[in-house]
C-alpha positions as CSV (number, residue, x, y, z in Angstrom):
1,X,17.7,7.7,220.1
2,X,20.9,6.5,220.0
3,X,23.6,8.8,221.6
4,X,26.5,10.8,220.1
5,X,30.0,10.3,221.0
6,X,32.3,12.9,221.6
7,X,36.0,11.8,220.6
8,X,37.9,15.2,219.6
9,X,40.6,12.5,218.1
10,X,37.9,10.7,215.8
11,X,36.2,14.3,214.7
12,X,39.5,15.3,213.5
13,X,40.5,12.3,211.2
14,X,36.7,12.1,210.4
15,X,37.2,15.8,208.9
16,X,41.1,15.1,207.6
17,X,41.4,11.7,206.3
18,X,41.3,11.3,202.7
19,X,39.1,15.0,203.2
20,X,39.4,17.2,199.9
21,X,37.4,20.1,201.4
22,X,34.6,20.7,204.0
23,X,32.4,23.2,203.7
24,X,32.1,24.4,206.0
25,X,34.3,22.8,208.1
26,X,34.1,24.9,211.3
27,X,30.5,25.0,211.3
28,X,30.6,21.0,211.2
29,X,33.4,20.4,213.9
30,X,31.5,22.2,216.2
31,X,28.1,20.8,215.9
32,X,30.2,17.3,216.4
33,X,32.1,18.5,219.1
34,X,29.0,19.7,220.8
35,X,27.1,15.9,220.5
36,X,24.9,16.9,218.2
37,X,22.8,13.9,216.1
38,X,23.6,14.8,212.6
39,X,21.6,13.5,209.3
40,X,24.4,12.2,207.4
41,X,23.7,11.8,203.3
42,X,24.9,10.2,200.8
43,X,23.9,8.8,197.5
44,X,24.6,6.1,195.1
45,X,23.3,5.7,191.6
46,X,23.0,2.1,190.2
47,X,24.7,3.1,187.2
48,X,26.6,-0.6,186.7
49,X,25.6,-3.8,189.5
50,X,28.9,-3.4,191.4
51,X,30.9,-1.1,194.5
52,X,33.7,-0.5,193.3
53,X,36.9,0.9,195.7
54,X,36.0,4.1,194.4
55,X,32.6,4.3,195.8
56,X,33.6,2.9,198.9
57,X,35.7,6.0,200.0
58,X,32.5,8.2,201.1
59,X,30.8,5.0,202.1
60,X,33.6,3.9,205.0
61,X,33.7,7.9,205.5
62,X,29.6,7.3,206.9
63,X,30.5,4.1,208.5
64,X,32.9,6.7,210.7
65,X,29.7,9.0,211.1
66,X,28.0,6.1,211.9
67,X,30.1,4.4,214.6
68,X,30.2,7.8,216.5
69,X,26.5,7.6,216.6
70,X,25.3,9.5,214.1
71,X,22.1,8.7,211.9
72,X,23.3,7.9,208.6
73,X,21.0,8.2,205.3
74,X,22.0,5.6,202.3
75,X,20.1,6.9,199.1
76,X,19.9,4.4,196.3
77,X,19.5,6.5,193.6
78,X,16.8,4.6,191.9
79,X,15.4,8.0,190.0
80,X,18.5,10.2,189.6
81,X,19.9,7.1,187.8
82,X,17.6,6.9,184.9
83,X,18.6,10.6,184.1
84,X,22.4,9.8,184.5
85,X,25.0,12.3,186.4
86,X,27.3,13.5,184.3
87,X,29.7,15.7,186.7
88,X,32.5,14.1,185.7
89,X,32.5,13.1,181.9
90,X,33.7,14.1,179.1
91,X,30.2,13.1,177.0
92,X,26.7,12.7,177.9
93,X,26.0,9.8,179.9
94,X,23.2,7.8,178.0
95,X,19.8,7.6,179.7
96,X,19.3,4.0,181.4
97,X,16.2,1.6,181.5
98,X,13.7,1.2,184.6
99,X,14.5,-2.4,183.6
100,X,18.6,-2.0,183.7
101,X,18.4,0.5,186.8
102,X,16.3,-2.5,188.6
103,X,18.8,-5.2,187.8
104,X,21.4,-2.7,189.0
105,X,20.4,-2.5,191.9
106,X,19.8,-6.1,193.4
107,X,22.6,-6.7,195.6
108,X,23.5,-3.0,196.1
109,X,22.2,-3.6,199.9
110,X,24.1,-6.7,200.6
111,X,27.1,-5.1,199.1
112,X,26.3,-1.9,201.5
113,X,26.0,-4.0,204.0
114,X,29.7,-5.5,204.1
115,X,30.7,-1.4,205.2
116,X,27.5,0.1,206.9
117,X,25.7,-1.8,210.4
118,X,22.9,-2.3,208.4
119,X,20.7,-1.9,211.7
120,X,21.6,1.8,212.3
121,X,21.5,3.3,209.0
122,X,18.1,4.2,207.2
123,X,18.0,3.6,203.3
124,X,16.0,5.5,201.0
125,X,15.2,5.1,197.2
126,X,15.0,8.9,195.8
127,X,11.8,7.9,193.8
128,X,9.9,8.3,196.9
129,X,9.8,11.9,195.9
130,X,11.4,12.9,192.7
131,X,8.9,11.0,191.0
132,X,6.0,12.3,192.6
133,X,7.2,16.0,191.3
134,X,4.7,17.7,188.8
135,X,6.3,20.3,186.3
136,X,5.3,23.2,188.3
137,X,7.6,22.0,191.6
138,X,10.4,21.4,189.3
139,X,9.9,25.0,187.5
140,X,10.0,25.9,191.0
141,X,13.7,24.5,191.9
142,X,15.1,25.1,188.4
143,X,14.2,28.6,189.1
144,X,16.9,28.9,191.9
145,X,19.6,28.0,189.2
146,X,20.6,30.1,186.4
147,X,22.5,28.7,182.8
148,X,25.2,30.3,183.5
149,X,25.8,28.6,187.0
150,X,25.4,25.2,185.4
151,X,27.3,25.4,182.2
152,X,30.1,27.3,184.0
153,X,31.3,24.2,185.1
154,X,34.2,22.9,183.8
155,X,33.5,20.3,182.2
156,X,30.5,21.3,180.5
157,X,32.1,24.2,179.8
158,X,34.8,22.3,177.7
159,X,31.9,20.0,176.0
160,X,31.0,23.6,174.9
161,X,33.9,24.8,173.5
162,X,34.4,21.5,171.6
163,X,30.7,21.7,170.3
164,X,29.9,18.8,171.9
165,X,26.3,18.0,172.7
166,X,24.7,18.9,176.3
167,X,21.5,17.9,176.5
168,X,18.7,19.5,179.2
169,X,18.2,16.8,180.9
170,X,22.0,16.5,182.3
171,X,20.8,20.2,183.4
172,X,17.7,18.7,185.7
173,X,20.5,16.3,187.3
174,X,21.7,18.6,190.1
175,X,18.0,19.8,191.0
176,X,17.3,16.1,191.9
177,X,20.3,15.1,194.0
178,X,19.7,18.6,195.5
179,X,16.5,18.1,196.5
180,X,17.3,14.4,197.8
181,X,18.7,17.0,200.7
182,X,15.6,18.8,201.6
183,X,13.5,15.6,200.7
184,X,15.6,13.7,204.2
185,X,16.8,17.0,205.8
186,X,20.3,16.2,205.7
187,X,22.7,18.2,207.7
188,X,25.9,16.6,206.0
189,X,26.2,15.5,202.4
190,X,29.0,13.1,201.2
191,X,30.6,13.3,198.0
192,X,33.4,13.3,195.6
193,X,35.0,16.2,194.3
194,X,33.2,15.8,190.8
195,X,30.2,16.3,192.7
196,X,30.6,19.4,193.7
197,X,28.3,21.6,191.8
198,X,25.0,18.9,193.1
199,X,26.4,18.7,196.6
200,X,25.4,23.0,196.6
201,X,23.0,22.6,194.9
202,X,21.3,20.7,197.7
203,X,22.6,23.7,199.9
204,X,20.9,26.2,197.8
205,X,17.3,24.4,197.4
206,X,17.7,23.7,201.4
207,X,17.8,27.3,201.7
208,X,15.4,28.0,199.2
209,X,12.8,25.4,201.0
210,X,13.7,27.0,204.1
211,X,16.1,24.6,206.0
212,X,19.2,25.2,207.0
213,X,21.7,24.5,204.5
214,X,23.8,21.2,204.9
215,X,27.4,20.6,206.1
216,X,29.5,18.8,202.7
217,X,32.3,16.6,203.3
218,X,33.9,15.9,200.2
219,X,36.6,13.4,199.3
220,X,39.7,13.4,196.3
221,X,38.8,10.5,193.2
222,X,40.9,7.4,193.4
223,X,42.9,5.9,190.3
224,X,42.1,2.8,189.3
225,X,43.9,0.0,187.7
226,X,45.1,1.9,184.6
227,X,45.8,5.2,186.6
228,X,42.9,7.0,185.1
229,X,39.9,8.0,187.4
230,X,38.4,4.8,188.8
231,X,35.1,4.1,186.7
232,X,33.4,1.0,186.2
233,X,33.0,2.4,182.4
234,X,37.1,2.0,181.8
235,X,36.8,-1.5,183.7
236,X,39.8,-0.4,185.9
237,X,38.3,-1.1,189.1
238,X,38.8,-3.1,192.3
239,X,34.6,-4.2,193.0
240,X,34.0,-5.0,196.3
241,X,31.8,-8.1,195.0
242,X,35.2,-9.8,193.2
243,X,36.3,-13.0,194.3
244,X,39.1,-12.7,196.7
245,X,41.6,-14.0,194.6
246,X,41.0,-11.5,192.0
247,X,41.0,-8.8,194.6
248,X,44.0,-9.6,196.1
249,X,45.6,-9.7,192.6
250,X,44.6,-6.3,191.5
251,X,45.9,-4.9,194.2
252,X,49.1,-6.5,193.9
253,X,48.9,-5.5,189.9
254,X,48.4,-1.6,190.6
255,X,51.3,1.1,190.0
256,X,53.9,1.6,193.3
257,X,52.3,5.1,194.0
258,X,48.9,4.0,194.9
259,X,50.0,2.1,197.9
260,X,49.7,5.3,200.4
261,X,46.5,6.5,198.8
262,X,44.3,3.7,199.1
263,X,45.8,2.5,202.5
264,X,44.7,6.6,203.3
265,X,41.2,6.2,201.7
266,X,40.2,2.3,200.8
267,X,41.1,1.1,204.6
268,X,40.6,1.8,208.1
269,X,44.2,1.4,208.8
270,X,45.4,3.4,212.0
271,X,47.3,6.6,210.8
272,X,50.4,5.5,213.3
273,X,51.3,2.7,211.3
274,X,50.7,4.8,207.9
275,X,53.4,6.9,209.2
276,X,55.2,3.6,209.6
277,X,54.3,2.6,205.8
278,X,55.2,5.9,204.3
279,X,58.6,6.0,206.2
280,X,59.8,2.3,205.3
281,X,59.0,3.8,201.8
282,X,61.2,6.7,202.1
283,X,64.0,5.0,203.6
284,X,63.9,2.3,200.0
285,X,62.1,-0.8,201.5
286,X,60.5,-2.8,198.6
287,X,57.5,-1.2,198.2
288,X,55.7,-5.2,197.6
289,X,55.6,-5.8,201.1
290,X,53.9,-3.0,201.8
291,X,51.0,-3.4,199.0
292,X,50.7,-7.5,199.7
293,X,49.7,-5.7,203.4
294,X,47.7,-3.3,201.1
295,X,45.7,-6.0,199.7
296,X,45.5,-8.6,202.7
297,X,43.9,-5.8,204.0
298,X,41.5,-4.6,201.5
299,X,40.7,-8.3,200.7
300,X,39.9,-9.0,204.6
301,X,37.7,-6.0,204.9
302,X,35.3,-7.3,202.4
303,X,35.7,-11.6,202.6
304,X,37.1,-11.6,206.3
305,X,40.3,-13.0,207.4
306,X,39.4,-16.6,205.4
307,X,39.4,-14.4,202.2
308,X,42.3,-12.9,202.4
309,X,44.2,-15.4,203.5
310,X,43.0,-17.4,200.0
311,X,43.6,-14.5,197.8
312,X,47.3,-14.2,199.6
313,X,48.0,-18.2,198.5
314,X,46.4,-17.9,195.1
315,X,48.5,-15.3,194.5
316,X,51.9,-16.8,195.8
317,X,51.0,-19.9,193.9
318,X,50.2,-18.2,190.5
319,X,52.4,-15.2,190.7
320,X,55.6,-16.3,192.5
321,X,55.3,-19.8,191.7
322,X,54.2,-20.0,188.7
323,X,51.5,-23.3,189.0
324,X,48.1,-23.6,188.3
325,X,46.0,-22.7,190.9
326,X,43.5,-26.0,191.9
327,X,39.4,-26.4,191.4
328,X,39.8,-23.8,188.5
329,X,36.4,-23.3,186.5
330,X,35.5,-26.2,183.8
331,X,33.5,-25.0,180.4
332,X,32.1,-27.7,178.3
333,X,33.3,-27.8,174.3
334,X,31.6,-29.8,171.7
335,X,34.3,-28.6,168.9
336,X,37.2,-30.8,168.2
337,X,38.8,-28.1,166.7
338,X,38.2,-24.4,167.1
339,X,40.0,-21.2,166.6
340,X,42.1,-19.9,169.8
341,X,39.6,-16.4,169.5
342,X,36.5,-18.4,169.5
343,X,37.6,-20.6,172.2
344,X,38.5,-17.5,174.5
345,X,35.3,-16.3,174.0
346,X,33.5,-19.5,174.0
347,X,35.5,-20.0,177.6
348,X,35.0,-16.4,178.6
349,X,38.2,-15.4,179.1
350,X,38.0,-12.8,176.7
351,X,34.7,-10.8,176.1
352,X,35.2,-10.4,172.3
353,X,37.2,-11.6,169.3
354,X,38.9,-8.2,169.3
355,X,39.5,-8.5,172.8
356,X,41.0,-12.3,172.6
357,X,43.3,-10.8,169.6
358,X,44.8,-8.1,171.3
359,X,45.8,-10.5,174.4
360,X,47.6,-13.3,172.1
361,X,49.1,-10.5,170.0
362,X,50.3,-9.3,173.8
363,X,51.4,-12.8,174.6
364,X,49.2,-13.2,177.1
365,X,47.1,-16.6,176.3
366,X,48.4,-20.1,177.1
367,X,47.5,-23.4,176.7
368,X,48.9,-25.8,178.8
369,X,51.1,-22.8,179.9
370,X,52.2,-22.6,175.8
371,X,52.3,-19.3,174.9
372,X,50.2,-18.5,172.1
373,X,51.2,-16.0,169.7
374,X,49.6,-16.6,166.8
375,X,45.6,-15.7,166.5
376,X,44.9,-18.0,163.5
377,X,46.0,-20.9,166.0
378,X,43.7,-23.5,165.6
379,X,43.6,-26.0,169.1
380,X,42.2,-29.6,169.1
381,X,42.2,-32.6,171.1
382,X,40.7,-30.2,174.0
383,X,40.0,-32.3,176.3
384,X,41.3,-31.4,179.8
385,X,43.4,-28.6,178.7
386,X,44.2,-25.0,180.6
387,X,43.3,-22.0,178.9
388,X,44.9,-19.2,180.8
389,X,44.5,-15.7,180.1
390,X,46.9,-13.0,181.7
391,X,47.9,-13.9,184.9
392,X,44.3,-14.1,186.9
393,X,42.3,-16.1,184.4
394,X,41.9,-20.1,184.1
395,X,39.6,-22.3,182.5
396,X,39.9,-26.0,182.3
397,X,38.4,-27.8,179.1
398,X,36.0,-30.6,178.6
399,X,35.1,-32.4,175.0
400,X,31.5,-32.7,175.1
């Protein structure tokens, strides 16, 4: 068994850093500070085939578990996504296919893998047991719940009031990732601040199954791109799977006043120099260098120092410099002629004619760094021109 380490100084920003609430937080400092092995949870739903920066926040927060020894439990909600959590949306979450949670979930390892030491961290699919339960064990956990507990929550509560439809099943969701904690014992369960109702939950069945009730560490939602909540629904989010170039660019893209959050929860950055950070930011120095740090960081975390050393040049080259980055993509047209919508489609720089609109309306397309502005355009002689959408996208054509 691999033994605990003791570092008061690492329990403290462990319990602190980017920390919302513990509960109960006493209770867990002390079973730390006392070396004890702790069965660390958390859970992840394939809901869409990519980590995004948003998911990553409780999953650096069990690599810190994990690097002070303790035995950390990754549940790939395999079962709990089929029913769909709906904690924190505004309308029922539609049920997924076996077929579309199973695509899902292909490289959600390997992506794991680029935070957790994949050697020292046990992974579990919550079918294991949720989908061995007959009706009478579930009668039996729903009994521990009233209605009122469950649509007391605010957000159901509000889907209520505006006669919106809440269906049972988004009641049966918090029994599940409940009993994921008596199904691995955990003694701490990770989560967001959405997640709050399921992470007692797990408390309560714990209890109810007679084990003692888990430790929850939970952690604030980060905005995304468009300053809403982070969601791979709104397509605002940084994934840990995008190219480094792209990565690098969001970050450079996203609003002044995310700099200090995601250095405090998307990094590992020492809190000395985020003291440093915040007070260079106080005093007025431009806030760019301290986000192109921001994003060489965040991109070498996930591609190593190579990565973000690439995402840095694209970025000076396309953004500062204006020129066309080299060995950009190549798509094949056999049209002459063809409408600027269709080719942006055609090209995928745009995932629909709506889509393509709305960016040439925006004056956002080029060609041959020509802005187009006009989405009747029609373009010919293609042949080894660059389609560039926004300031991220390229595409080189070839006449079939």
């Amino acid at each position: 068994m691999a033994k605990v380490t003791i570092d008061k100084q690492k329990i403290n920003e462990i319990l602190s850093r980017g920390v919302a609430e513990v509960i109960d937080n006493e209770h867990l400092r002390l079973k730390m500070l006392k070396g004890e092995r702790l069965r660390v949870k958390l859970g992840i739903d394939p809901t869409s085939p990519n980590i995004h920066l948003g998911r990553t926040i409780p999953l650096l927060k069990l690599r810190d578990f994990q690097d002070l020894g303790h035995q950390v439990v990754l549940i790939i909600g395999d079962f709990t996504g089929l029913i769909g959590d709906t904690s924190d949306k505004a309308s029922e979450r539609p049920m997924l296919s076996r077929d579309e949670i199973e695509k899902n979930m292909e490289t959600y390892l390997e992506q794991a893998e680029k935070i957790l030491d994949t050697k020292k961290f046990e992974l579990r699919h919550n079918s294991e047991w949720l989908g061995k339960l007959n009706y009478q064990e579930i009668g039996e956990q729903a009994d521990v719940f009233s209605v009122a507990e469950f649509i007391g929550r605010e957000n159901i509560r509000k889907r209520l009031d505006e006669g919106k439809r809440v269906s049972l099943r988004e009641v049966l969701y918090p029994l599940m990732q409940g009993y994921d904690s008596v199904a691995i014992k955990a003694d701490v369960e990770l989560g967001g601040t959405d997640q709050r109702f399921n992470l007692l939950a797990g408390r309560k069945l714990q209890e109810h199954f007679g084990e003692a009730p888990q430790d929850i560490l939970m952690n604030d939602l980060i905005a995304g791109l468009d300053g809403r909540k982070m969601s791979s629904s709104w397509g605002n989010v940084i994934n840990i799977t995008d190219p480094p170039e792209e990565m690098f660019g969001k970050v450079m893209s996203m609003s002044d006043d995310l700099i200090i959050p995601y250095f405090i929860y998307c990094t590992r950055v020492p809190i000395l120099r985020l003291e440093e950070i915040k007070k260079a930011l106080k005093q007025g120095k431009n806030p760019r260098e301290a986000k192109e740090e921001l994003a060489y960081e965040i991109t070498q975390m996930y591609w190593e120092k190579e990565g973000a050393e690439k995402g840095q040049e694209y970025f000076d080259l396309v953004f500062r410099k204006s020129k066309i980055p080299k060995n950009i993509p190549e798509v094949v047209i056999s049209e002459k002629k063809i409408n600027i919508l269709n080719l942006l489609v055609k090209t995928k720089s745009c995932p629909s004619k709506s889509g393509a609109r709305k960016m040439v309306e925006q004056g956002a397309v080029k060609i041959n760094q020509e802005i187009i502005l006009d989405w009747k355009s029609v373009i010919s002689e293609l042949n080894n021109k660059i389609v560039q959408v926004g300031k991220r996208k390229f595409c080189r054509i070839k006449s079939k």
